[in-house]
N, C-alpha and C positions, 0 to 999 in steps of 0.2 A: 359507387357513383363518383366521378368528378366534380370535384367544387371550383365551379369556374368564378374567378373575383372579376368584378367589371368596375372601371375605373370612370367616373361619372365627370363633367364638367362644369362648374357650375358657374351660370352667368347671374351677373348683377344688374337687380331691377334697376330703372329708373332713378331711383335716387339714391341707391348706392353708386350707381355711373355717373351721377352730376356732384357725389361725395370723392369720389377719385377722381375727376377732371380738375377740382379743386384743390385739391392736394395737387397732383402733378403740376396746376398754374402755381403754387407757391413754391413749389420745389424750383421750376424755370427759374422763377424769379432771382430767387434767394443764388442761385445755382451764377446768373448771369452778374448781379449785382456786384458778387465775388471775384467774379472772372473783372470785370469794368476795375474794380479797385486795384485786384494786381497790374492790369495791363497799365493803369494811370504810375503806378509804383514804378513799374520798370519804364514808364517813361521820361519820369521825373529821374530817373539815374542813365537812362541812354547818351544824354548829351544835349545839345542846342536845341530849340525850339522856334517855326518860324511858321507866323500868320501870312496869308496875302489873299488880297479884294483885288476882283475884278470889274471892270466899269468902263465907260466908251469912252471918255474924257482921257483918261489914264488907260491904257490896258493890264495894268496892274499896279498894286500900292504895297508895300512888303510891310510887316512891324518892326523892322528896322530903319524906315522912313525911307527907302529906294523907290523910286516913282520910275515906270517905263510907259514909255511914248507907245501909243496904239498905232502899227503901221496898217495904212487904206490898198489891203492887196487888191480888191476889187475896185473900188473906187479909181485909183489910179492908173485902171488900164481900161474902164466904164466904156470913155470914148472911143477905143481901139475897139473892143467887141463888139461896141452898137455899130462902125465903122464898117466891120466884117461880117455881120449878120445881116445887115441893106442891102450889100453884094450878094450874098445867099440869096435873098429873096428876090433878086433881080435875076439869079441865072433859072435856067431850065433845067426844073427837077428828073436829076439821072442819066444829067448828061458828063462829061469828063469835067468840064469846069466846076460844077454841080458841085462834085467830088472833091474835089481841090477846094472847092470854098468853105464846105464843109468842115473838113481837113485843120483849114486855121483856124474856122472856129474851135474846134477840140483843142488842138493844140493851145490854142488858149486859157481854155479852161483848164487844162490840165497845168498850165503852167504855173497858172494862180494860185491852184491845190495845191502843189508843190512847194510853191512860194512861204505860203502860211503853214503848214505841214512842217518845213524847216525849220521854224522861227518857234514853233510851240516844244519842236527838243529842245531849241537852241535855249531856249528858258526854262523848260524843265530840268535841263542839265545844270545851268545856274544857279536853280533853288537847290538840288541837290550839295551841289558844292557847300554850302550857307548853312545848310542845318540836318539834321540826323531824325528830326521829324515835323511836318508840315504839314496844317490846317488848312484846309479853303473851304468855303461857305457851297452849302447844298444850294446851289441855286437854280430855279425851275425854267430851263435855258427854251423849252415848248413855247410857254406863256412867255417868255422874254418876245421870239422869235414871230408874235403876231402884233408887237405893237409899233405905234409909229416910226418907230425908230429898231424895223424888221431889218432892214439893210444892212445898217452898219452891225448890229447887231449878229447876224449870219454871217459877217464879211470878218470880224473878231474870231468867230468861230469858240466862242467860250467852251460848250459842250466835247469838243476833240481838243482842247488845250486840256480839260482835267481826265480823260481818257487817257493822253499822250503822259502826263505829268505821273496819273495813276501806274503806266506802266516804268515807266522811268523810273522811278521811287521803286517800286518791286524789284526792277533788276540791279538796280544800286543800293539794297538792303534800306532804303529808306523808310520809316515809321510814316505812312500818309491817310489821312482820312478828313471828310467831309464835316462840317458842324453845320450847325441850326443857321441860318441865315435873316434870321427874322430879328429886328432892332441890334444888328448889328452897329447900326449908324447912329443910334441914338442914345447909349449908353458911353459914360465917359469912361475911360480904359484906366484913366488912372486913380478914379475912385470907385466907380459902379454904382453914379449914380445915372438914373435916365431922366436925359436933358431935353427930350419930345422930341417929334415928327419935324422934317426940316424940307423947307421947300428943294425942287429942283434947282433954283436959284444959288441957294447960299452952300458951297462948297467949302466953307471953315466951322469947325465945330470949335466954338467957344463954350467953356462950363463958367458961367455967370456969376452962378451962387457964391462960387468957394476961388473961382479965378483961376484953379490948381492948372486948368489945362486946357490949352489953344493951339490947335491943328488942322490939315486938311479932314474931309470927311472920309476917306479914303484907307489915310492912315489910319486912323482913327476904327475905321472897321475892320482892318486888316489885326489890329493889336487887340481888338474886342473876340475875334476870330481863334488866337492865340488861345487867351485868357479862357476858352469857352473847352476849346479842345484838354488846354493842359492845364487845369489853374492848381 
């Protein structure tokens, strides 16, 4: 007779599977924590490091203290579109002028994308030049883009400036990545201590306590930004 061997598979009840899902979450951990330490090591020996906050006042604050003027691509051609979409609505839908009016309006628009499209290499490439790796704040540009200030806000375009910067960075071997964006503005950069919650208002972060340090709020977040990515 034949001795047939049959090879059996044995699965793991219950709470042998919730004893290895556990093991495996500490392995990840242990695994990723490792991985976080080298990549911080080999950052720390790359070369320069550079924070930068975004904000409607400024459209950017570097931690090198370089402040850039927020240009209004939409705003400043407002009057022109509301101009050409009156006449739109004035002609007769599908007729040749219809078309042609149409026409300017796109072209309009398109020219505004275009406009700010430019202007987010044109800055992305700048930061590149400056430093070998670069911080900016995870900011939740969704929830930005329904509040009072949705306009200008969408008209900045923050969310396709860190798209734009994100790929810039990749094709110029640049080190870039996103940090916590929470108390950024209220933590002093140059001790670490947190100086509270700061009205709309008051655009200078003074530290009281100790005096050590008086700046915009901006810069101020932009060097907090830094410090959070590479400290």
């Amino acid at each position: 007779m034949l001795n047939l061997n049959y090879c059996y598979r044995i699965y793991p009840d219950a709470s042998q599977e919730q004893e290895l899902l556990d093991w495996l979450e500490i392995c990840r951990g242990v695994y990723n924590y490792a991985l976080a330490v080298r990549v911080r090591e080999a950052l720390r020996s790359k070369g320069k490091s550079l924070g930068i906050d975004l904000g409607l006042e400024k459209f950017m604050a570097t931690s090198q203290g370089e402040l850039m003027a927020r240009p209004k691509f939409f705003l400043e051609l407002q009057s022109q579109l509301k101009w050409l979409q009156r006449r739109l609505s004035k002609k007769q839908k599908g007729s040749k002028n219809w078309h042609k009016a149409r026409e300017k309006v796109a072209k309009l628009h398109e020219h505004i994308y275009n406009t700010r499209k430019n202007f987010h290499y044109q800055v992305a490439h700048h930061l590149c030049d400056q430093a070998n790796i670069i911080f900016a704040e995870d900011l939740n540009v969704k929830a930005m883009s329904r509040g009072m200030l949705c306009k200008h806000t969408l008209d900045a375009g923050f969310g396709g400036f860190l798209e734009v910067l994100k790929h810039v960075a990749w094709k110029r071997d640049v080190y870039f990545e996103k940090v916590d964006a929470n108390f950024t503005s209220q933590i002093c950069p140059n001790c670490g201590v947190v100086t509270g919650k700061k009205d709309l208002s008051q655009r200078v972060h003074v530290h009281f306590v100790t005096l050590c340090y008086a700046t915009l709020c901006v810069r101020e977040a932009s060097r907090s930004e830094r410090e959070r990515g590479c400290p």
